[in-house]
C-alpha positions in Angstrom: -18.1 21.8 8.2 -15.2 22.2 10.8 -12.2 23.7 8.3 -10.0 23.2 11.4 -10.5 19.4 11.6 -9.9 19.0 7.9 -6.8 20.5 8.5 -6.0 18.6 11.4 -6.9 15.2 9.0 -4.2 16.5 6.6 -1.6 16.6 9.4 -2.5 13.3 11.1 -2.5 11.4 7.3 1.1 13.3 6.1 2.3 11.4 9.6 0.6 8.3 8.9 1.5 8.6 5.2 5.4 9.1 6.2 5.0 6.0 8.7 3.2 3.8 6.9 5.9 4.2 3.5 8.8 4.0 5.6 7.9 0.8 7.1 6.6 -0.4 4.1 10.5 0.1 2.8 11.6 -1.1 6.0 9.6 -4.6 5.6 10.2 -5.1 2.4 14.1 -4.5 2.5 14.3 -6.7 5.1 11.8 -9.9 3.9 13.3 -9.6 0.3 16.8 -11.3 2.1 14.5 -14.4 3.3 14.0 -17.4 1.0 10.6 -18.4 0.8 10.0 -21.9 1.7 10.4 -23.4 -2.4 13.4 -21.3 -3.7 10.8 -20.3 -6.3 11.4 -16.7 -8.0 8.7 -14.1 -8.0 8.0 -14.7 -11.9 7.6 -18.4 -11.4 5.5 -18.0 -8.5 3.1 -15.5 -10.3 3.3 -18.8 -13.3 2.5 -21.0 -10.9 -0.6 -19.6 -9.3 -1.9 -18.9 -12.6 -1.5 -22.2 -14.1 -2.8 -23.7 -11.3 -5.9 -21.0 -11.0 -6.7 -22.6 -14.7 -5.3 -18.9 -16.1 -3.0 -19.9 -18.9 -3.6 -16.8 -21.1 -2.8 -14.3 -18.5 1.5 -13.2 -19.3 4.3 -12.2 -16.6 6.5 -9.4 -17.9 9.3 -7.9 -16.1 8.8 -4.2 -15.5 11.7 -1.3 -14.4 11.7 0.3 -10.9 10.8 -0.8 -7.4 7.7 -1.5 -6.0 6.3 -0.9 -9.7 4.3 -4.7 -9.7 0.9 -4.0 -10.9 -2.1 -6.2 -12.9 -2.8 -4.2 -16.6 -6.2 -6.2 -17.1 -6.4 -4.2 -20.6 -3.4 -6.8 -22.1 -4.2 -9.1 -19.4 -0.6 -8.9 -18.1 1.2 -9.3 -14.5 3.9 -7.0 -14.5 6.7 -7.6 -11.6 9.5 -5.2 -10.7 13.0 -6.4 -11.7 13.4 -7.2 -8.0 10.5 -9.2 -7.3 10.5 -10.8 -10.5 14.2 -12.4 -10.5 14.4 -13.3 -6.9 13.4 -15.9 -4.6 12.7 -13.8 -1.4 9.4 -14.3 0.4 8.8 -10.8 -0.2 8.8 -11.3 -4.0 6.7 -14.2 -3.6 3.8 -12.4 -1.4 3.9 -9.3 -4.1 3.7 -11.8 -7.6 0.9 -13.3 -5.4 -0.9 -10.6 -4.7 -0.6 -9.0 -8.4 -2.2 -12.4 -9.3 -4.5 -12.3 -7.2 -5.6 -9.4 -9.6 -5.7 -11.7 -12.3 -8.1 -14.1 -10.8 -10.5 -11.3 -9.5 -10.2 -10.5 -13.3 -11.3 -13.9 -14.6 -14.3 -14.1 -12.1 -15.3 -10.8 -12.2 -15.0 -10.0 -9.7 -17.3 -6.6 -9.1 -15.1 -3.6 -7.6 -12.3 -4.4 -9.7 -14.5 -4.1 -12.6 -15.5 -0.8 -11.3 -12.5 0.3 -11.1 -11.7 -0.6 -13.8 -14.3 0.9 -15.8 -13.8 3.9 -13.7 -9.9 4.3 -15.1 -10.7 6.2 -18.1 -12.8 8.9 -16.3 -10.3 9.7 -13.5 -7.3 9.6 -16.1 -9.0 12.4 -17.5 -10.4 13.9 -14.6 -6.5 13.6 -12.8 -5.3 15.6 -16.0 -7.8 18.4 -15.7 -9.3 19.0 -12.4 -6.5 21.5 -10.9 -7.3 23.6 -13.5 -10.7 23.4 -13.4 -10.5 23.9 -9.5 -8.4 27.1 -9.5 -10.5 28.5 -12.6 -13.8 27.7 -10.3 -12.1 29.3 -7.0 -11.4 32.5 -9.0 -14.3 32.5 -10.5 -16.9 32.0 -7.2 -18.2 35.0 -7.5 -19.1 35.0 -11.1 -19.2 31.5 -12.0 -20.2 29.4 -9.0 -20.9 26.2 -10.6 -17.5 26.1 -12.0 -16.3 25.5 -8.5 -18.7 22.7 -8.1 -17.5 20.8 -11.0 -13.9 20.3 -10.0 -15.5 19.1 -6.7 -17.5 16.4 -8.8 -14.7 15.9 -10.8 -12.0 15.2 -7.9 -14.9 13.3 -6.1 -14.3 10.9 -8.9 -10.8 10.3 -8.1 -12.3 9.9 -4.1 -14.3 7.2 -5.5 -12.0 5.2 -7.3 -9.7 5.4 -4.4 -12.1 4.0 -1.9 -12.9 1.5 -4.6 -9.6 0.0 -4.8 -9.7 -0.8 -0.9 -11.5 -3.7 -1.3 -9.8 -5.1 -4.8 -6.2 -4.9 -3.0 -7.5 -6.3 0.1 -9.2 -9.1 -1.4 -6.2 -9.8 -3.6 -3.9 -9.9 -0.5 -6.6 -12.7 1.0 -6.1 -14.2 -2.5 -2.6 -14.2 -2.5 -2.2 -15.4 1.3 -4.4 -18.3 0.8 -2.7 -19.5 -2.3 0.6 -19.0 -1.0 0.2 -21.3 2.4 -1.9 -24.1 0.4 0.7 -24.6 -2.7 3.5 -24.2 -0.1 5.7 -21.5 -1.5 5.6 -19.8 2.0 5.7 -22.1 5.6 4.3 -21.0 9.1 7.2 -18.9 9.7 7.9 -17.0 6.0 4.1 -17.0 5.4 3.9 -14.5 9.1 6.7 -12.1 7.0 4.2 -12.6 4.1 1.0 -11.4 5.5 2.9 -8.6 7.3 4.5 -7.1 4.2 1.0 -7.1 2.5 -0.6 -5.6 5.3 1.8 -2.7 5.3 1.0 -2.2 1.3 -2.4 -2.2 1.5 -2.6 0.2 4.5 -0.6 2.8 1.8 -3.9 2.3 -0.2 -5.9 3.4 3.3 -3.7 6.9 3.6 -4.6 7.4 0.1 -8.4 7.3 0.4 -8.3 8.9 3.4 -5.7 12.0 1.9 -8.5 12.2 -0.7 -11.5 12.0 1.2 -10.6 14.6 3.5 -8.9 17.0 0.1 -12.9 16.4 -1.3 -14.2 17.7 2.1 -11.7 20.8 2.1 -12.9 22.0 -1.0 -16.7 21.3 0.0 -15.5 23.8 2.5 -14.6 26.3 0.7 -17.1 26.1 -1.6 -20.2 26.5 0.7 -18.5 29.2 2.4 -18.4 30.9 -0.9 -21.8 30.6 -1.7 
């Protein structure tokens, strides 16, 4: 395995990593000053898709920070950034769509989210521990070889669960999109600016499973040049 072209992979995803956020910031600074096409804010938005999606137990909760929206399917709760949640942009819109899109994958079960899902508990713990367990196994090579191997199992967990979560967010972006042009919240023009700010989110989800695919195969690396 080349170690070069790993390295060169870390270079070409910090620049892609630094583009990608940037524009992401860039997009969504500039769609959160357009009205989408019903005046609706983001909270009633998310209320609206998930009445009319037959999801009447599912709560919107207003959450601190920017860019913090996210689906808890443990409480079963859509939880929308101060900024997405009290205005009527058609960025806020395309974002409380999107996080409801979670919500329906939820109630159909829809399979990699429940993967994911399941998988949570095991990279929590795995996130917490595998540093340690990485360093202790790097030191230890020469005595302790197998050591080394577990924190590559471990982190490959985290790989996993990032690769997984390409195909909830996308499909939850094709969920929101859809919704959003057939109830009318977003028109021809606002629902272009839509589909552009979700495509810039979810390619922050591609530089992630990328960063930690090519991480996994760096410490592959090292390891069989150990041994």
């Amino acid at each position: 395995m080349n170690t070069g072209l790993i390295w060169m992979a870390f270079i070409v995803v910090m620049i892609l990593s630094y583009i990608v956020q940037n524009t992401l910031q860039s997009r969504y600074a500039k769609y959160s000053k357009i009205r989408n096409h019903t005046g609706l804010t983001g909270a009633e938005v998310a209320m609206k898709m998930l009445r009319e999606h037959g999801l009447y137990d599912v709560q919107v909760m207003s959450v601190r920070g920017q860019l913090t929206d996210h689906y808890d399917p443990r409480n079963r709760t859509v939880n929308l950034s101060e900024g997405v949640y009290n205005s009527n942009s058609i960025a806020a819109a395309a974002i409380a769509a999107h996080e409801c899109g979670h919500a329906v994958q939820d109630a159909v079960g829809y399979a990699p989210l429940k993967l994911r899902t399941a998988l949570v508990p095991v990279v929590t713990f795995s996130n917490s521990t595998v540093q340690w367990v990485l360093l202790a196994g790097l030191l230890l090579v020469g005595v302790l070889p197998q050591l080394l191997w577990l924190g590559i199992a471990m982190f490959a967990m985290s790989t996993a669960f990032s690769l997984i979560t390409l195909p909830v967010e996308i499909n939850a972006s094709q969920r929101a999109m859809e919704w959003l042009n057939g109830s009318g919240v977003s028109d021809y023009q606002t629902a272009v600016m839509a589909r552009d700010a979700l495509k810039w989110a979810a390619y922050t989800y591609v530089i992630a499973a990328i960063g930690s695919l090519a991480t996994l195969l760096y410490y592959i690396s090292i390891a069989n040049r150990r041994n």
